[in-house]
N, C-alpha and C positions, 0 to 999 in steps of 0.2 A: 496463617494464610495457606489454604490449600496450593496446589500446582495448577489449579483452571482459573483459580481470582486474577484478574488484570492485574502486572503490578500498580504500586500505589506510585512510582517514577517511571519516566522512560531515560534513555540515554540522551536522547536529543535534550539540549541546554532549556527549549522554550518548554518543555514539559506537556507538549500537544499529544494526543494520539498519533502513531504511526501511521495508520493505514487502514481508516475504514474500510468496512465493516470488522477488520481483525484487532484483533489485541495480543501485546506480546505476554504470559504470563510470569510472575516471579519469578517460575526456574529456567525463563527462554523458552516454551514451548507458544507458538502461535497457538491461537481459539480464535473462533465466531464470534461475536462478541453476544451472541443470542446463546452460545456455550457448544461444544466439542471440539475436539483437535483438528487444525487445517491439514489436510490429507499434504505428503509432498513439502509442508513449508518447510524454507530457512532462511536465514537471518541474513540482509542484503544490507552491506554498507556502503559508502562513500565511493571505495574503492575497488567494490564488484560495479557499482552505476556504472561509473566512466572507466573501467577497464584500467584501471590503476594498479599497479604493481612493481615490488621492488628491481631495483637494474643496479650496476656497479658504474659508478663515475669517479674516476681519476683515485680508485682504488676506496671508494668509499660504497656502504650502502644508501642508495638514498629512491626515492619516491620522485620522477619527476611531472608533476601536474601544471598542464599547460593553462598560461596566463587565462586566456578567455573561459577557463572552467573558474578561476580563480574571481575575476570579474563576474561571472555570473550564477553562481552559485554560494548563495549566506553562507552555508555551510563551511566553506571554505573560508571565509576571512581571517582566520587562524594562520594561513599559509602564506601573509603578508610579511609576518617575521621574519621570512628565510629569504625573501625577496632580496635580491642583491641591487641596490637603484643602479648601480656602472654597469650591470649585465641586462642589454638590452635584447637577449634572447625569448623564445615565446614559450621556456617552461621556467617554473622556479622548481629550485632541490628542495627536497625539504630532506632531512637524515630518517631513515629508516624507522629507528625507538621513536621520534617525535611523529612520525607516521602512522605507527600502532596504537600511539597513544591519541589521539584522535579519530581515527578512524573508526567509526560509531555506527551501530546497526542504523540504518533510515526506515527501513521497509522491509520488507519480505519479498522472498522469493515463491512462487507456489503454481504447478501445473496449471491450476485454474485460471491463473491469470497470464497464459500464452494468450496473442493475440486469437488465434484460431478458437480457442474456448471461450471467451468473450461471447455475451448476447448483446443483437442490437433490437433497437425499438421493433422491430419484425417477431423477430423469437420471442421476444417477451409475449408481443402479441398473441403471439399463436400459443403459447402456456396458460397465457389469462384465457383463451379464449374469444380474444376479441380484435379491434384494427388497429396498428401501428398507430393510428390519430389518437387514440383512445390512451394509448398509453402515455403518447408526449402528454395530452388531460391530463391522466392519471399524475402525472410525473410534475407539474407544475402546481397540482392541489395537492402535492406530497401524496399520494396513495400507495406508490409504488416506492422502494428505496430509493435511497440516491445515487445515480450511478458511480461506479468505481473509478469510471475514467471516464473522458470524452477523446473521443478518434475521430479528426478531422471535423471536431464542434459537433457528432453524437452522439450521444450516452450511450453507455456499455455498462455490462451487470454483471457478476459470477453467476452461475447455473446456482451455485447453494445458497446465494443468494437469492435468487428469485424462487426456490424452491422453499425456502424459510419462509420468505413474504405470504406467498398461496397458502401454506399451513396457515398462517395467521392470520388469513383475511377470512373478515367475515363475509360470510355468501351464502351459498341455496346451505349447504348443511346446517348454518347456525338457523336461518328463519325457517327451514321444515323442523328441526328440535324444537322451535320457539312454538309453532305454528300447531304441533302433535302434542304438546305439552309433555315432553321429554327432555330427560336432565341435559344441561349442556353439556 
């Protein structure tokens, strides 16, 4: 398997993609999943999300993640072990090695996906060439990717994302080749 092949596992238990449109490869390195290196990525786990990090309790290493991440995050049902039922406080410990040993890439980290670099149905518009109406169209008949996220319920894109799409759509340059009887 080269270094660009998705691997054939992820770390996550359900064995889902990470993080459309990217893929993690064999040896860790993020790609596109249309192919090249994500510029800037790295590996974002559990305890980069929520800002988790080791602290010293009553002389121990341990991970303290507070109950309502616990409740609301699948990922976490693991951290029900260390749950102490008589400690009615609003973190559980969990020991530090059982921290690491868990603690499993989710997603990526990557410049492109600061908020600020983010397109919305506008930008898109104006790259296609056309009006924000158009693209919600586009985006319901699937023509456009699917966005990477939705902010405040509306879709948002990576730039190389949408810039992969336009290469691949077909448009005036495929029907004037069609049209000239020129090779595609």
């Amino acid at each position: 398997m080269s270094s660009m092949e998705p691997s054939s596992t992820f770390r996550r238990r359900d064995e889902t993609p990470l993080s459309w449109p990217y893929v993690r490869t064999a040896d860790g390195t993020w790609a596109y999943v249309w192919g090249g290196v994500v510029p800037g990525a790295r590996d974002c786990t559990i305890g980069d999300l929520y800002g988790l990090s080791p602290t010293v309790v009553d002389g121990r290493e341990v991970v303290e993640v507070p109950v309502s991440l616990w409740v609301d995050d699948r990922r976490l049902s693991w951290v029900a072990a260390y749950r102490d039922p008589r400690d009615r406080g609003d973190t559980i410990r969990v020991p530090l090695a059982a921290w690491r040993s868990h603690d499993e890439v989710v997603t990526l980290m990557a410049p492109e996906l600061l908020a600020g670099e983010l397109l919305d149905t506008t930008a898109v518009a104006r790259l296609y060439g056309c009006s924000p109406r158009a693209i919600s169209n586009y985006l319901t008949r699937e023509l456009v990717p699917p966005p990477v996220a939705r902010i405040g319920g509306s879709p948002v894109w990576t730039r190389p994302q949408i810039h992969q799409a336009l290469a691949e759509r077909p448009g005036r340059g495929r029907r004037r080749r069609l049209r000239e009887g020129l090779p595609r």
